[in-house]
VOGU-3710 file (C-alpha; in Angstrom, 3 decimals, decimal comma):
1> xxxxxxxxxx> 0,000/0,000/0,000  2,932/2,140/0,500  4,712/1,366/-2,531  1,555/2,367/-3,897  0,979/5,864/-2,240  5,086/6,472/-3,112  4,763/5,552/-7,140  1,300/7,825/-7,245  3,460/10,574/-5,452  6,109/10,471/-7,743
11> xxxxxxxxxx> 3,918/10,513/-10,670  2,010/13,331/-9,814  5,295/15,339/-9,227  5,917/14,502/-12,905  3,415/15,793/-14,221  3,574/18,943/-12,779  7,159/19,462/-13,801  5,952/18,970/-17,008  3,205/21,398/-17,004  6,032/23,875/-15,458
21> xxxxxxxxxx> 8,132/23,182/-18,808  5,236/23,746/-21,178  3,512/26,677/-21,173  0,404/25,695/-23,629  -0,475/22,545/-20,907  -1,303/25,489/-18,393  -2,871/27,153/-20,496  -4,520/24,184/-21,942  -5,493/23,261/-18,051  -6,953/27,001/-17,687
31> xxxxxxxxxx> -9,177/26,722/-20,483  -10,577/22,934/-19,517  -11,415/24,158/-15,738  -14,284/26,135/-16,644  -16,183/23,381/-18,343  -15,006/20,907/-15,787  -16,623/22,916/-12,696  -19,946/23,635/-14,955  -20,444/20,216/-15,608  -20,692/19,690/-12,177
41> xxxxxxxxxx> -22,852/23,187/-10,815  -26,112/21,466/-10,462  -28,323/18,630/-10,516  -29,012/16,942/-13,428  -32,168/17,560/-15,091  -33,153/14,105/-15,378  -33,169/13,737/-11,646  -34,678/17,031/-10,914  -37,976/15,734/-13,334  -37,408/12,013/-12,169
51> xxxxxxxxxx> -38,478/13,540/-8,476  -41,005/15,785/-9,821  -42,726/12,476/-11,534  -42,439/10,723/-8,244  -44,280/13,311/-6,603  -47,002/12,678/-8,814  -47,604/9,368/-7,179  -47,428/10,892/-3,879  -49,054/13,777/-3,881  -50,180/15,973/-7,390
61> xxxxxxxxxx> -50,883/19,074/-5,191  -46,737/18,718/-3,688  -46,290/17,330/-7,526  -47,802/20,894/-9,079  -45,964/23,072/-6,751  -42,357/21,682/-6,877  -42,725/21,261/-10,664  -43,554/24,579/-11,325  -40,619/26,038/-8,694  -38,177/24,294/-11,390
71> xxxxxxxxxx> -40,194/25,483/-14,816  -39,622/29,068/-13,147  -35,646/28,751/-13,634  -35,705/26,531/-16,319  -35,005/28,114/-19,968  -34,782/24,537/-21,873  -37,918/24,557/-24,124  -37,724/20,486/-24,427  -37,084/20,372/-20,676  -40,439/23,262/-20,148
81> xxxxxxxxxx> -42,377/20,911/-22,169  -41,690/17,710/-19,923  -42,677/19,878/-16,644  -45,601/21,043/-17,812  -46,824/17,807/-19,475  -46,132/16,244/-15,767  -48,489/18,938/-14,274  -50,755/18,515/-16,686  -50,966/14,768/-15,196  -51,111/16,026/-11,922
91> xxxxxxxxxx> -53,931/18,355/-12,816  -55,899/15,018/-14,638  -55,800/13,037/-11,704  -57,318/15,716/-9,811  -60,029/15,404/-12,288  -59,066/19,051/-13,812  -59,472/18,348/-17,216  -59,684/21,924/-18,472  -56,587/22,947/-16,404  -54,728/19,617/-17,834
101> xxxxxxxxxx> -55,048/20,983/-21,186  -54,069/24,185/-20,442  -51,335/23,552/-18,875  -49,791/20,929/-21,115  -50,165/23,899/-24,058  -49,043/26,971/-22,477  -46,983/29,029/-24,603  -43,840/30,468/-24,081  -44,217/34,053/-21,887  -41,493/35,730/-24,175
111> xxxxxxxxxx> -44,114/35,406/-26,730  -41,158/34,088/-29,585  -42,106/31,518/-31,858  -40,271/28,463/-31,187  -38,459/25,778/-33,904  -39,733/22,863/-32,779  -37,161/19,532/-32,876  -38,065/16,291/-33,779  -38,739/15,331/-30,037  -40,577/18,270/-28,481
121> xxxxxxxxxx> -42,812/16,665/-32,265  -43,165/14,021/-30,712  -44,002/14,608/-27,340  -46,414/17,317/-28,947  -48,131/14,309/-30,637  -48,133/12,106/-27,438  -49,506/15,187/-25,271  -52,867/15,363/-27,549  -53,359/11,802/-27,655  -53,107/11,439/-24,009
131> xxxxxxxxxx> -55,482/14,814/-23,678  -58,426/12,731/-25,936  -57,858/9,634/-23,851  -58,671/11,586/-20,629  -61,406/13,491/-22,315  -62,987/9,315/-23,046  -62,128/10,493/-26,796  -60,228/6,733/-27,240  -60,725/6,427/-31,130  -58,651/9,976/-31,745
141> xxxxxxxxxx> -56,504/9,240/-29,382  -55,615/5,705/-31,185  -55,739/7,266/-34,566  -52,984/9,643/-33,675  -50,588/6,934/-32,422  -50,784/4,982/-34,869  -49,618/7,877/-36,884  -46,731/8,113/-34,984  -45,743/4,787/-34,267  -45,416/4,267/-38,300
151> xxxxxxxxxx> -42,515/5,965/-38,241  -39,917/3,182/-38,390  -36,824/5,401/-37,149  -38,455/5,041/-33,506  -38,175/2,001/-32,999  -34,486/1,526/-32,313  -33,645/4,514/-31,220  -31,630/5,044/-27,829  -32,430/8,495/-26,668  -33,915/8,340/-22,940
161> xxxxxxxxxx> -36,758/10,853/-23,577  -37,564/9,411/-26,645  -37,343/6,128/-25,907  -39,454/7,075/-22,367  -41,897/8,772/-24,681  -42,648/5,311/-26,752  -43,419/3,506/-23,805  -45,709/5,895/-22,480  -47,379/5,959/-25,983  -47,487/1,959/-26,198
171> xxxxxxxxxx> -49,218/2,253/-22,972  -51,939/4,488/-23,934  -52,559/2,928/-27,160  -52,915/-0,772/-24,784  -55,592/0,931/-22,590  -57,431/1,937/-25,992  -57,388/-1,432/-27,416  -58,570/-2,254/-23,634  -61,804/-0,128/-24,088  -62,271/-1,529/-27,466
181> xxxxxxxxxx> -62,167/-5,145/-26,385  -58,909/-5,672/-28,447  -57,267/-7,603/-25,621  -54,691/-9,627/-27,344  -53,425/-6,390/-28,767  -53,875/-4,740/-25,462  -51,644/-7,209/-23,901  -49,141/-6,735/-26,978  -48,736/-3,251/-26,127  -47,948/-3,876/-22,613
191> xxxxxxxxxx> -45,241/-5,752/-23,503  -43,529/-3,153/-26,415  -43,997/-0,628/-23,562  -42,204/-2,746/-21,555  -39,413/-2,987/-23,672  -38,522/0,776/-23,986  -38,461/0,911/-19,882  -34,543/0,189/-19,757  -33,670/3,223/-17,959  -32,491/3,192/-14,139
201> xxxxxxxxxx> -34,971/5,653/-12,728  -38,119/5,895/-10,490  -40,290/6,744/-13,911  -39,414/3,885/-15,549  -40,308/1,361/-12,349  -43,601/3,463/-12,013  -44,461/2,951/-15,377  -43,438/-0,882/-15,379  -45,661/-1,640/-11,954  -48,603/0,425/-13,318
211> xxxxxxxxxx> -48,669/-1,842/-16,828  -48,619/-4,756/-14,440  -51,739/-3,548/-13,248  -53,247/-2,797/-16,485  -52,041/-6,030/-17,972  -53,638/-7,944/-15,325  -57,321/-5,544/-15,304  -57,058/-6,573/-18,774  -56,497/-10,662/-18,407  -59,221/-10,540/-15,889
221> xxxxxxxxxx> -61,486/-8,711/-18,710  -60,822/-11,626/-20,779  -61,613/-14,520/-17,748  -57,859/-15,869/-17,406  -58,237/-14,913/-13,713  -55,300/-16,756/-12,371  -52,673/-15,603/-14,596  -54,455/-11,637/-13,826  -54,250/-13,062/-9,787  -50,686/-13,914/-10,120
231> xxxxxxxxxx> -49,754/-10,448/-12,008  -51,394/-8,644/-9,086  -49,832/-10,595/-6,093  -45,941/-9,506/-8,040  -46,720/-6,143/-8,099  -48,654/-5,685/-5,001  -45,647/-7,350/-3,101  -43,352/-5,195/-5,022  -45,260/-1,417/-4,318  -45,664/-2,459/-0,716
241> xxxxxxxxxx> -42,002/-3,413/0,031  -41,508/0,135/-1,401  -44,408/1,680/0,496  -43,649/5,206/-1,394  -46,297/5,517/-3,951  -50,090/5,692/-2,306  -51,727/6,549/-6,018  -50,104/3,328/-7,461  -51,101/1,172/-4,238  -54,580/2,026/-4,276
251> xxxxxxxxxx> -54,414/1,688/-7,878  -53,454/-2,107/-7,225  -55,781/-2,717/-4,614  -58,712/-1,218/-6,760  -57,434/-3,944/-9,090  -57,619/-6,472/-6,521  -61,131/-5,889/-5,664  -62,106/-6,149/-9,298  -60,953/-9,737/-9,229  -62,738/-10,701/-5,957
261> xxxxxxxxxx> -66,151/-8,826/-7,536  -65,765/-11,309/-10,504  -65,732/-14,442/-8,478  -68,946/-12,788/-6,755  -66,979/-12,477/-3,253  -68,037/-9,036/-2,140  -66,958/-8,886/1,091  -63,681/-9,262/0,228  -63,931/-6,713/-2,501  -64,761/-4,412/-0,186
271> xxxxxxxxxx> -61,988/-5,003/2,296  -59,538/-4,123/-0,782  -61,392/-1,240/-1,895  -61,276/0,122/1,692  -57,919/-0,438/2,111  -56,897/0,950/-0,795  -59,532/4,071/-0,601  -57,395/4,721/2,691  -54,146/5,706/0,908  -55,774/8,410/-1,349
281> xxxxxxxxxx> -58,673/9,277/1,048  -56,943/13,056/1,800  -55,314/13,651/-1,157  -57,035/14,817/-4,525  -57,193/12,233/-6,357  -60,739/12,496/-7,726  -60,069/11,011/-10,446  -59,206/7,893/-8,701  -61,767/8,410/-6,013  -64,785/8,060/-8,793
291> xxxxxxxxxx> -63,551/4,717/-9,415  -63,322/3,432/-6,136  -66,931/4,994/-5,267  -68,675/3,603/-8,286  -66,851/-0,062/-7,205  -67,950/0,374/-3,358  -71,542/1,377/-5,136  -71,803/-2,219/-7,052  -70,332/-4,066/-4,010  -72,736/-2,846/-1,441
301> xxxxxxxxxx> -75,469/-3,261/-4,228  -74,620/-6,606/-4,963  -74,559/-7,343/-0,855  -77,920/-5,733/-0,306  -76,494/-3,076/2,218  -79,094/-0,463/1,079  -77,200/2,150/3,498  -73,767/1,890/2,512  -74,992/1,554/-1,389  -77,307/4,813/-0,904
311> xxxxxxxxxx> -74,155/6,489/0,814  -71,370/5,525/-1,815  -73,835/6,110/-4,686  -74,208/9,814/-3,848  -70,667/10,242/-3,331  -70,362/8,849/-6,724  -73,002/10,880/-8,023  -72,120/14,132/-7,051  -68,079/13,352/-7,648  -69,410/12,255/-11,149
321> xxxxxxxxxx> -71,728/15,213/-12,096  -68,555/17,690/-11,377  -65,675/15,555/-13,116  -68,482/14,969/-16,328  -69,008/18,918/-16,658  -65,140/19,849/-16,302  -64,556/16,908/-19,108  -67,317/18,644/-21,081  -65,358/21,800/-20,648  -62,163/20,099/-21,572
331> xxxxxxxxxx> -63,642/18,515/-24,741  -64,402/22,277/-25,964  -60,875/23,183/-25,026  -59,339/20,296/-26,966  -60,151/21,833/-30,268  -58,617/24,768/-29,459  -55,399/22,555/-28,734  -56,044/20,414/-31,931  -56,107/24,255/-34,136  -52,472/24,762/-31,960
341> xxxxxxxxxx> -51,533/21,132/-33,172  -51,761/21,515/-36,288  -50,222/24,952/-36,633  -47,424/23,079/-34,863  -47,346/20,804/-37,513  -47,522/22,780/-40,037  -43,981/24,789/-38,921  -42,394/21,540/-38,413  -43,445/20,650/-41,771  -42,565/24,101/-43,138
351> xxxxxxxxxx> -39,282/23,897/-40,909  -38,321/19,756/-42,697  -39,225/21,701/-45,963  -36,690/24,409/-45,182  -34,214/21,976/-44,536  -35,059/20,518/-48,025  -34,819/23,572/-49,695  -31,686/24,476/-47,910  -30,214/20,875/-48,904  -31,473/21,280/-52,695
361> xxxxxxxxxx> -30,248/25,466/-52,890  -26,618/24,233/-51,304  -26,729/21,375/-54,024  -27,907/23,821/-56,678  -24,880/26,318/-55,516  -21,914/23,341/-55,318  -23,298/22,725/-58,908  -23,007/26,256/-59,876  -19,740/26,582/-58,259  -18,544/23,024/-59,745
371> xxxxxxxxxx> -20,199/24,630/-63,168  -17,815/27,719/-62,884  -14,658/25,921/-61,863  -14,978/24,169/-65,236  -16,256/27,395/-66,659  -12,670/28,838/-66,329  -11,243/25,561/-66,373  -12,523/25,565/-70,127  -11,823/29,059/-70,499  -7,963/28,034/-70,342
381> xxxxxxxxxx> -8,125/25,917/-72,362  -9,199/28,308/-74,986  -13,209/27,217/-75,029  -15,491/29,506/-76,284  -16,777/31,955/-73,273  -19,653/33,019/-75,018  -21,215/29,672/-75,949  -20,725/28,568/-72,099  -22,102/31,818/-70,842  -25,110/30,793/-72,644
391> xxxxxxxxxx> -25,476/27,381/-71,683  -25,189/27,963/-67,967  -27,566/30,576/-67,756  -30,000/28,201/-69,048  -29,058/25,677/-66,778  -29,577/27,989/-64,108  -33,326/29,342/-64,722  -33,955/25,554/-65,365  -32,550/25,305/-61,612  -34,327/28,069/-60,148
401> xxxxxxxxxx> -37,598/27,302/-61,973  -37,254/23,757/-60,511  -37,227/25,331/-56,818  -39,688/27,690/-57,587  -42,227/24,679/-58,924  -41,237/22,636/-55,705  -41,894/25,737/-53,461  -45,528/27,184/-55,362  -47,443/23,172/-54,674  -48,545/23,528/-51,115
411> xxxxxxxxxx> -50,662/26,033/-52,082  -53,124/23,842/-54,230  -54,298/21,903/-50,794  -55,892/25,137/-49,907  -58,061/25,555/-53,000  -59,319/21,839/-52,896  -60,851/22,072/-49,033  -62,497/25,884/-50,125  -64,257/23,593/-53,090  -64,974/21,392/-50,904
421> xxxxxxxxxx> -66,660/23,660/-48,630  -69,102/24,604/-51,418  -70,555/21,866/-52,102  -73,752/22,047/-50,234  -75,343/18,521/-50,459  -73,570/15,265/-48,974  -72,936/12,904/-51,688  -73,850/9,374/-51,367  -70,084/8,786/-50,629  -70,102/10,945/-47,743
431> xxxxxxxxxx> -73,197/9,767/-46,172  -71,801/6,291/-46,478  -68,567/7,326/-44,798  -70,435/8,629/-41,935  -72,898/6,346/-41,327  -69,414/3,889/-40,929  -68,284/6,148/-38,585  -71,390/5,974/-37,061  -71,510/2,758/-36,931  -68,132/2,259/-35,072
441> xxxxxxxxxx> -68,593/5,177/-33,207  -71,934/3,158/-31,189  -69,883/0,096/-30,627  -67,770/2,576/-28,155  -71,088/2,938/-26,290  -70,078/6,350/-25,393  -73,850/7,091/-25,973  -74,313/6,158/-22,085  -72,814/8,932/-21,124  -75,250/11,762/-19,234
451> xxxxxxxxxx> -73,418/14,808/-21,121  -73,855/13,472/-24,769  -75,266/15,993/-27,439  -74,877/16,603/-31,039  -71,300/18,825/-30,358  -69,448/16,140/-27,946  -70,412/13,088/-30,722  -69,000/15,585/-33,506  -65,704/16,053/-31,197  -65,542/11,831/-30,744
461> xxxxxxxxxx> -66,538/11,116/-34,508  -64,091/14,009/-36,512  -68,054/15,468/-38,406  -69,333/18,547/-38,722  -72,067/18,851/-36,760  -74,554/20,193/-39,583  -73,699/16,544/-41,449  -74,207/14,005/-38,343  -77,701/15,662/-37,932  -78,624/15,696/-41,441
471> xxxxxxxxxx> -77,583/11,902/-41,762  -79,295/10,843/-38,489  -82,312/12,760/-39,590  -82,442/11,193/-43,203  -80,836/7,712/-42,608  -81,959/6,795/-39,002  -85,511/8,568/-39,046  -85,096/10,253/-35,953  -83,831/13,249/-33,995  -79,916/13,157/-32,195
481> xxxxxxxxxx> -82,060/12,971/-28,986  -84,634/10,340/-30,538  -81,116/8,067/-31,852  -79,342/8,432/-28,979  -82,328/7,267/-26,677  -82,707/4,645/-29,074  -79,156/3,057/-28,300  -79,499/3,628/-24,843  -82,580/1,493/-23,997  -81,525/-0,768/-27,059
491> xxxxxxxxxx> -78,507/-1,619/-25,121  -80,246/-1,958/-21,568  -82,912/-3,935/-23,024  -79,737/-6,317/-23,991  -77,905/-6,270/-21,202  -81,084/-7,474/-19,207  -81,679/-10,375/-21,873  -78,177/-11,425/-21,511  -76,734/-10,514/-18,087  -78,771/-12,033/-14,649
501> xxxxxxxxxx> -76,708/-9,595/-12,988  -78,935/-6,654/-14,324  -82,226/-8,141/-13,580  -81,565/-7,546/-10,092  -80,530/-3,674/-10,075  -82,938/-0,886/-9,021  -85,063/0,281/-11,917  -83,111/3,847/-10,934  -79,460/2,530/-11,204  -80,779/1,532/-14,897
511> xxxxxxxxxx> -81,715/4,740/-15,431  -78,361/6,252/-14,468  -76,130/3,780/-16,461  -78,111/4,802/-19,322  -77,256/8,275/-19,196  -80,911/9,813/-17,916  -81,189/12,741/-15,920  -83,915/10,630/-13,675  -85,929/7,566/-13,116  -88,950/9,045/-14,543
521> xxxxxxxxxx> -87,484/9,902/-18,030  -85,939/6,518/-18,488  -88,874/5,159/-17,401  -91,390/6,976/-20,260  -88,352/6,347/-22,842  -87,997/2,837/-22,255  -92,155/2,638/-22,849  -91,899/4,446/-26,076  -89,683/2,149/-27,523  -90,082/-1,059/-25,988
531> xxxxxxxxxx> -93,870/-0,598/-25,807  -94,058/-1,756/-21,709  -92,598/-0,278/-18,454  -89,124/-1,252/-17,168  -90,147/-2,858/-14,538  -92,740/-5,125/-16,714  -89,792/-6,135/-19,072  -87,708/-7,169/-16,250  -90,681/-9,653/-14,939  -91,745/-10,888/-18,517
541> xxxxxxx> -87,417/-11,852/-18,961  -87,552/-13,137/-15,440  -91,073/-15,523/-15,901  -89,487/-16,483/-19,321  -86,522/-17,986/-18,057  -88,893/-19,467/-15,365  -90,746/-21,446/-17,907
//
């Protein structure tokens, strides 16, 4: 050890003899120190937003505030994009939809348009899916990542934000395929999200754990219970040895109780839901608190505790009423962020067609230079200077005119949508394409929801407004209130042919998974259309099945 301390000592006095003899080494060592000692000034930024995301688990109120104490100092424009979009989350589990949106789009204060790069594209593109998929808008939010996930470059790439980014979009498009029924895909998904979750940090073991819980909802969707079981057990035992995250624990629980509710053991469905209801019971997270309120609702229900069911079924109820009308909100606000999208787009597309241009001018000018070089090469040689005068000259309008024809054809887009605007009748084209849309568009079932009218199906569907109630009018022979009424009790009416489970709920819990206001207007809907009561269709089902 001493022979060791005695050979370092003796080449350290080396080298600063030799630093002594040279001159340009000191000044060499002068000039490095600067960069050495700002490498090292401050935390890194991955850490600073790896907390901040933590947070978000823990608290979204603590999340908001710390998040914004960095965005204050921070002049990165990728790095402001990533704090925002993380208070944007924080806002959404909160169940502030509107805020969410705002947030997540919030331009710079300097008021400076800024070039966007190809991941702050990205991330631009993820953002607005994930907004849709909030907002319950599941078939936009699919369309747009499968946009992006075309793009064969991403898939090997080894950036950490970008590669953080793909899971996180793999993730949302597997909960889409989820609410579609698609659950081999779903599962798929999982696992290619999975994949991109190589970094060391908290993010990428939150993000892991929570598509072991969606992996399993989903296997339990599709009755493989015991593999969805066994998924559950892992990452419960895995969160709890950890103890740090109370979002993602009650998260699991929630999970748990599903399970027990499908094998028709209540009780123990409720101990899970309790226990997990106790992490997040004093922290906002309303957005998780619907869901465990609606699942206490249906467990009480199902064990005949009128009480506990009345009590958890107003919580739900009035929890319900305030997150629907801030998501109605939102919905308006997300077309205000899709018109900001798309300018977005439209720079970055203008900026990649810069780049072009620049690319094709700089190869235009080497040729022109290359052109000249042999200009007065030939000139030497005694080559007539007139005749190649001439000939370049022509080369060169050809050149420009090229450019100029490049440049002048995004403006004949513009033209074709004003024609299309004046055409005032649908053609039978048209009217088929919508009544497709349509057609998907009521396998969603969004029509249950309480808030639907003609603007939030337009906003779900991509159609003007004017069209969907000219087609419904013309093609379905009814109203948008006398079609959407129509799939409502249309789908109850199924649900209590096919489903035992339904025969036994309250004539008013009907009413309310429908999407009625009350009891009384399902009621005289229902009549209308099936031609007898609710409670009169229930018995005739129930004496049928008898017989």
């Amino acid at each position: 050890m001493v022979g060791i301390l005695v050979e370092n000592k003796q080449k350290t006095d080396s080298f600063w003899k030799m630093i002594q003899k040279n001159n340009t080494l000191i000044l060499f060592f002068i000039l490095l120190c600067p960069f050495l000692m700002k490498g090292q000034s401050g935390p890194d930024f991955t850490i600073l937003t790896d907390k901040a995301f933590q947070k978000l688990y823990q608290n979204p109120e603590d999340c908001i505030r710390y998040s914004q104490s960095l965005l204050i100092s921070e002049k990165n424009i990728e790095h402001k994009i990533m704090l925002r979009k993380i208070i944007s989350w924080a806002y959404a589990m909160q169940g502030n939809y509107v805020q969410a949106i705002n947030t997540s789009n919030q331009k710079e204060e300097d008021g400076q348009e800024v070039k966007q790069s190809r991941f702050s594209k990205l991330f631009g593109d993820f953002n607005l899916a994930d907004q849709y998929q909030n907002l319950g808008l599941y078939d936009q939010s699919r369309k747009i990542i499968a946009d992006i996930l075309t793009d064969q470059s991403l898939q090997n790439v080894s950036n950490v934000k970008v590669r953080m980014t793909l899971a996180k979009l793999y993730q949302l498009q597997a909960i889409n395929d989820g609410v579609s029924g698609k659950y081999d895909y779903t599962l798929k998904n999982f696992d290619k999200s999975d994949r991109y979750l190589d970094y060391n940090n908290e993010e990428n073991t939150i993000t892991r754990q929570e598509n072991m819980i969606f992996r399993s909802l989903s296997l339990m969707k599709n009755n493989r219970l015991y593999e969805s079981k066994k998924q559950l057990d892992k990452v419960i035992l895995e969160i709890e040895s950890e103890g740090k995250y109370p979002f993602l624990t009650a998260f699991a629980y929630e999970a748990v109780s599903r399970y027990y509710f499908q094998k028709e053991e209540y009780t123990t469905a409720v101990l899970y839901l309790e226990k997990g209801f106790a992490k997040i019971e004093y922290m906002p997270y309303n957005d998780m608190k619907l869901i465990f309120y609606e699942l206490l609702t249906k467990n009480y229900l199902a064990l005949n505790d009128t009480e506990k069911y009345s009590y958890y079924n107003n919580l739900y109820t009035d929890l319900k009423s305030k997150l629907d009308s801030n998501k109605k909100e939102g919905i308006q606000y997300i077309v205000k962020l899709l018109e900001i999208y798309h300018k977005k787009n439209i720079s970055y597309q203008k900026q990649s067609k810069l780049k072009q241009v620049q690319f094709i001018v700089g190869g235009i000018l080497l040729l022109i230079i290359g052109t000249l070089v042999c200009f007065y090469y030939e000139l030497r040689r005694g080559r007539d200077l007139k005749k190649q005068l001439i000939f370049f000259e022509k080369q060169k309008e050809i050149m420009v005119l090229a450019v100029h024809t490049k440049t002048s054809k995004t403006s004949h887009p513009k033209e074709n949508r004003a024609q299309d605007k004046d055409i005032a009748k649908l053609s039978e084209e048209k009217e088929k394409e919508i009544l497709e849309k349509l057609k998907e568009w009521e396998n969603s079932r969004n029509y249950l929801s309480r808030n639907m009218s003609i603007s939030i199906l337009s906003a779900e569907t991509g159609i003007n407004p004017k069209y969907l109630s000219e087609v419904i009018n013309s093609k379905k022979e009814k109203n948008f209130n006398g079609y959407i009424n129509d799939l409502r009790i249309s789908h109850v009416a199924y649900l209590l042919r096919t489903d035992p489970a339904y025969l036994n709920y309250k004539v008013s819990y009907l009413a309310e998974f429908a999407g009625f206001s009350s009891h009384g207007a399902f009621t005289n809907v229902f009549k209308s259309i099936t031609g007898m009561s609710p409670n009169h269709y229930i018995q005739e089902i129930i004496k049928n099945k008898k017989s």
